[in-house]
C-alpha positions as CSV (number, residue, x, y, z in Angstrom):
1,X,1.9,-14.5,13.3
2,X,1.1,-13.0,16.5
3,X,-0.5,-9.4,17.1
4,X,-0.6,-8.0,20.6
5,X,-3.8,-5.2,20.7
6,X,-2.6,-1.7,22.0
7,X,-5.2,1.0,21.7
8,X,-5.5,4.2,20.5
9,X,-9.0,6.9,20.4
10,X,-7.1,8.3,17.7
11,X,-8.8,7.6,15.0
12,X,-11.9,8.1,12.6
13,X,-14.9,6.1,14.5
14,X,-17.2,5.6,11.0
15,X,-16.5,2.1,10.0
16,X,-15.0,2.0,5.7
17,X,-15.9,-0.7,3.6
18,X,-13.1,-3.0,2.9
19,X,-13.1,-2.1,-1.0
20,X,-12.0,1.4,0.2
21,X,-8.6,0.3,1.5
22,X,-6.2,0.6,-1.5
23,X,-2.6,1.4,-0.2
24,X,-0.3,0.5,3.1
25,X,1.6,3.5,3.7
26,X,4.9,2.1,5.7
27,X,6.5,4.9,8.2
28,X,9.0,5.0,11.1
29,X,8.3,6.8,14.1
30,X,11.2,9.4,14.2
31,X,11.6,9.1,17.7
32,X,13.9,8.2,20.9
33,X,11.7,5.5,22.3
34,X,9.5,2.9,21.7
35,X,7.9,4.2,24.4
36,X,7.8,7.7,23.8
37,X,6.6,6.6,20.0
38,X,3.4,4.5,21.4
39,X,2.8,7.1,24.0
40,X,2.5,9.8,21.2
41,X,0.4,7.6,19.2
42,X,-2.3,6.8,21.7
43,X,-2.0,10.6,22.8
44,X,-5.1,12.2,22.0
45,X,-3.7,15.9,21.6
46,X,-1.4,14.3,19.0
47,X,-3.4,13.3,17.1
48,X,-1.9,10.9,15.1
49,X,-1.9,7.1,14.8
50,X,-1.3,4.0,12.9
51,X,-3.0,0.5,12.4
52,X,0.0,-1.4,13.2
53,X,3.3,-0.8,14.7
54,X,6.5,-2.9,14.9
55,X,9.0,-2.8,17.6
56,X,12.9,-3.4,17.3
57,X,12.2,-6.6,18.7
58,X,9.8,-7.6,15.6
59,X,6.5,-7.4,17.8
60,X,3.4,-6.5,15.9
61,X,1.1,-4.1,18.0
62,X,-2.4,-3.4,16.4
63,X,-3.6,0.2,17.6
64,X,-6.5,0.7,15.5
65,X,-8.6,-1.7,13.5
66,X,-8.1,-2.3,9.8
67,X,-11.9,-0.8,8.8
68,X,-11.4,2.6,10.7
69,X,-9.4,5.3,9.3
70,X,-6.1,5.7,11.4
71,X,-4.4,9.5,11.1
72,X,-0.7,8.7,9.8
73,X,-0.8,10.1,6.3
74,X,-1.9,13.8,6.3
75,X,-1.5,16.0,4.0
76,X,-0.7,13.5,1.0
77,X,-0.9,12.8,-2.8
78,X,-0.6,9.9,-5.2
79,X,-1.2,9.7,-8.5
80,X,-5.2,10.8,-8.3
81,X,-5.5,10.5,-4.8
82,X,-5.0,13.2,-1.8
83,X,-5.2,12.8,1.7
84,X,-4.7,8.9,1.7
85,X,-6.0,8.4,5.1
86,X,-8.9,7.1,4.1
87,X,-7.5,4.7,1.4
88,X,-4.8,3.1,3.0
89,X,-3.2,0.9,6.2
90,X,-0.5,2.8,8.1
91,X,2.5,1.0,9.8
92,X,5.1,2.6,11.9
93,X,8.1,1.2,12.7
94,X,10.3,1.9,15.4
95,X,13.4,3.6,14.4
96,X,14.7,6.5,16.1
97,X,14.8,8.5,12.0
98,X,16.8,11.3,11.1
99,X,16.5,14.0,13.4
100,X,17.8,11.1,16.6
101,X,20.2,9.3,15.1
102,X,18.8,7.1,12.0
103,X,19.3,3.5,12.5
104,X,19.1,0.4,10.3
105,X,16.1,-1.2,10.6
106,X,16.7,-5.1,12.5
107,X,16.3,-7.9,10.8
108,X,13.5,-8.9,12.6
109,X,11.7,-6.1,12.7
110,X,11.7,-6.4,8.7
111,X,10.9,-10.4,8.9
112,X,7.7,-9.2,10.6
113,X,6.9,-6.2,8.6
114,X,6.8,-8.9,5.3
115,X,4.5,-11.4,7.4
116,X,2.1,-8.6,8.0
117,X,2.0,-6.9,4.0
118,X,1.8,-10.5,3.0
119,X,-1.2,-10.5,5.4
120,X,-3.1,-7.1,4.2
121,X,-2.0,-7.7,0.4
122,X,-3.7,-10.8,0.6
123,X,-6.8,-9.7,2.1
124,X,-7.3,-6.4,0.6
125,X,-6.3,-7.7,-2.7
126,X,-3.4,-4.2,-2.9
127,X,-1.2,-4.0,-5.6
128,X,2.2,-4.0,-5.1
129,X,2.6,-0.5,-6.5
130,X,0.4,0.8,-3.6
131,X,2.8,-0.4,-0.8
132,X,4.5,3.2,-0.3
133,X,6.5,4.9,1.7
134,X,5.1,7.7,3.6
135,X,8.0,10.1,1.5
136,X,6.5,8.5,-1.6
137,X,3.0,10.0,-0.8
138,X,4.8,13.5,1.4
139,X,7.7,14.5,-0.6
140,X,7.8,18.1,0.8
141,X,7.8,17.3,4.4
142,X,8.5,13.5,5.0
143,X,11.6,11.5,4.8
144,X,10.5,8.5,6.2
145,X,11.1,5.1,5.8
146,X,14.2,6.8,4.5
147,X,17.3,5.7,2.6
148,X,17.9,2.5,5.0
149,X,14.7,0.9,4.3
150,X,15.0,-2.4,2.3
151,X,12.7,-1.9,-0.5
152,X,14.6,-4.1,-3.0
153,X,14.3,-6.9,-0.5
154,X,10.4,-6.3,-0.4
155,X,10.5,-6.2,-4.3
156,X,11.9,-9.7,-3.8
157,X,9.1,-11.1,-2.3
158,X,6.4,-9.5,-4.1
159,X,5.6,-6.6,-1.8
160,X,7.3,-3.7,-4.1
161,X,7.8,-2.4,-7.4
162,X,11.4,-2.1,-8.5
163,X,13.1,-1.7,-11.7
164,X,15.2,-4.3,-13.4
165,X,18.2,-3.7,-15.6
166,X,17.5,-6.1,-18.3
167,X,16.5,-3.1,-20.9
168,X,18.6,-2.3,-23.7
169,X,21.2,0.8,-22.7
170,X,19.9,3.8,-23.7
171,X,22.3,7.2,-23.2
172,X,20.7,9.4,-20.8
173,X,23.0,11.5,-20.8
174,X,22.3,12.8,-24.1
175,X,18.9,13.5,-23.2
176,X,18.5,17.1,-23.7
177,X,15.6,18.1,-21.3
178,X,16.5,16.0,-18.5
179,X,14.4,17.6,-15.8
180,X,11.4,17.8,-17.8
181,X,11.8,13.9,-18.6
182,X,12.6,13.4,-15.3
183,X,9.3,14.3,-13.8
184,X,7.1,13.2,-16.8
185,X,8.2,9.6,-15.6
186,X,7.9,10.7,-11.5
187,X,4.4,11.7,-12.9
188,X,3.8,8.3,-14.6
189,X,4.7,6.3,-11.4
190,X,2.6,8.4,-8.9
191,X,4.2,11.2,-7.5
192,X,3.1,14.8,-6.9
193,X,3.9,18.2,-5.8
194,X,5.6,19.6,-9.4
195,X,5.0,20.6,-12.5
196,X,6.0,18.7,-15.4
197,X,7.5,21.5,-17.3
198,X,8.0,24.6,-14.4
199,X,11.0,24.6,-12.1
200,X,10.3,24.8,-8.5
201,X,12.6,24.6,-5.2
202,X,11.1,21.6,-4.5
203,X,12.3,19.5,-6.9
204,X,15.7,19.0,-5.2
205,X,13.0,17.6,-1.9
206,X,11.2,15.2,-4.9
207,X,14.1,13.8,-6.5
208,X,15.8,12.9,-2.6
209,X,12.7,11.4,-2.4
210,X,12.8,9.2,-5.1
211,X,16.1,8.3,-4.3
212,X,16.0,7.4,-1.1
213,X,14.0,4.7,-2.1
214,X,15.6,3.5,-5.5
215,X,19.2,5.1,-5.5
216,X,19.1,5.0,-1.8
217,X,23.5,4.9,-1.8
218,X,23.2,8.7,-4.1
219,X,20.7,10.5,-2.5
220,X,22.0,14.0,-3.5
221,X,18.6,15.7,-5.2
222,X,20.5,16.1,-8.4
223,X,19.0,14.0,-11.5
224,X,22.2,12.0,-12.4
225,X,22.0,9.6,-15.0
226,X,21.5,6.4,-12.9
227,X,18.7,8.8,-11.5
228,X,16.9,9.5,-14.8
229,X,17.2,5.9,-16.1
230,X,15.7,4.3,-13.4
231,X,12.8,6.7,-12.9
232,X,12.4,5.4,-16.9
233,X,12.8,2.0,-16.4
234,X,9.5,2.4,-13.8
235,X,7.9,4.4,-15.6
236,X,7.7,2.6,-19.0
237,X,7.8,-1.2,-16.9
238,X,5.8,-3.7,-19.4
């Protein structure tokens, strides 16, 4: 596997120890270009960045080292953790994202993406359940990967949780406090920004969330029944 060096200044300059990194928190750029994405990231007004990012093409660029803390995650939370910066390896891949005109992610851009986790999960010793998407960790204010980002592929080879279907049926649909259950399993898995047993407006931006990445063909922020069984079949996985 190849890795061309592009620099960035945008980044932390104390140096973390290698026990600290925890998570890789995979993104897409949101934007027109792949040059107008690298220009952004190596823009020090921006300031933002990420350890490695992967063109359309499948190229792997490194922009900051893996023992400095790059600035991709912001404002973020998962299970005890906030502001995962400091925890975690950021990737961006190119993809143009919602705003420009969401596209598919290519085939090789993915094959390289699953060369590189194999890489970091391997050397960091990171549980699958810490690869994330950057939504995972920002439900309020990030979509990305997004809905078209192959997770259940990733599952496949080791790099994802994903729920299996092997369980006895259960009716959820006869579950009376379904919103309540709902984000006591959200809770169990990792995600923030609710409380268990107090509506907010936010929940329709948490359960999109949540779909995007495991009911990615229904994201409609409603907890449907395929919604509420999956989120159990994570959340009480053996």
């Amino acid at each position: 596997m190849r890795i061309k060096l592009e620099k960035t200044l945008n980044f932390t300059k104390k140096t973390r120890n290698q026990k600290n990194i925890q998570f890789i928190i995979i993104h897409y750029t949101g934007m027109q270009s792949e040059r107008v994405s690298l220009n952004r990231l190596k823009d020090l007004k921006s300031k933002v960045s990420c350890h490695y990012f992967i063109t359309r093409q499948g190229e792997i660029l490194r922009l900051v080292e893996d023992n400095k803390v790059a600035w991709h995650a912001g404002k973020s939370r998962w299970r005890s953790k906030q502001n995962l910066n400091n925890q975690s390896i950021g990737i961006e891949l190119q993809n143009k994202g919602h705003n420009l005109g969401y596209e598919k992610f290519s085939k090789i851009q993915i094959k390289s993406l699953v060369d590189i986790l194999r890489k970091l999960k391997r050397k960091y010793h990171i549980k699958k359940k810490n690869i994330l998407g950057h939504s995972d960790i920002a439900p309020l204010r990030k979509k990305d990967p997004g809905e078209k980002f192959p997770w259940e592929l990733l599952s496949k080879k080791g790099l994802s949780i994903w729920y299996s279907n092997k369980r006895k049926k259960s009716n959820y649909s006869n579950i009376k406090n379904r919103r309540d259950t709902f984000f006591k399993n959200l809770y169990k898995i990792g995600y923030r920004y609710f409380k268990i047993n107090k509506y907010s407006k936010n929940d329709r931006l948490i359960i999109k969330a949540f779909q995007m990445r495991f009911l990615p063909k229904k994201v409609n922020g409603r907890i449907t029944d395929k919604t509420l069984k999956i989120s159990h079949l994570l959340a009480h996985k053996s």
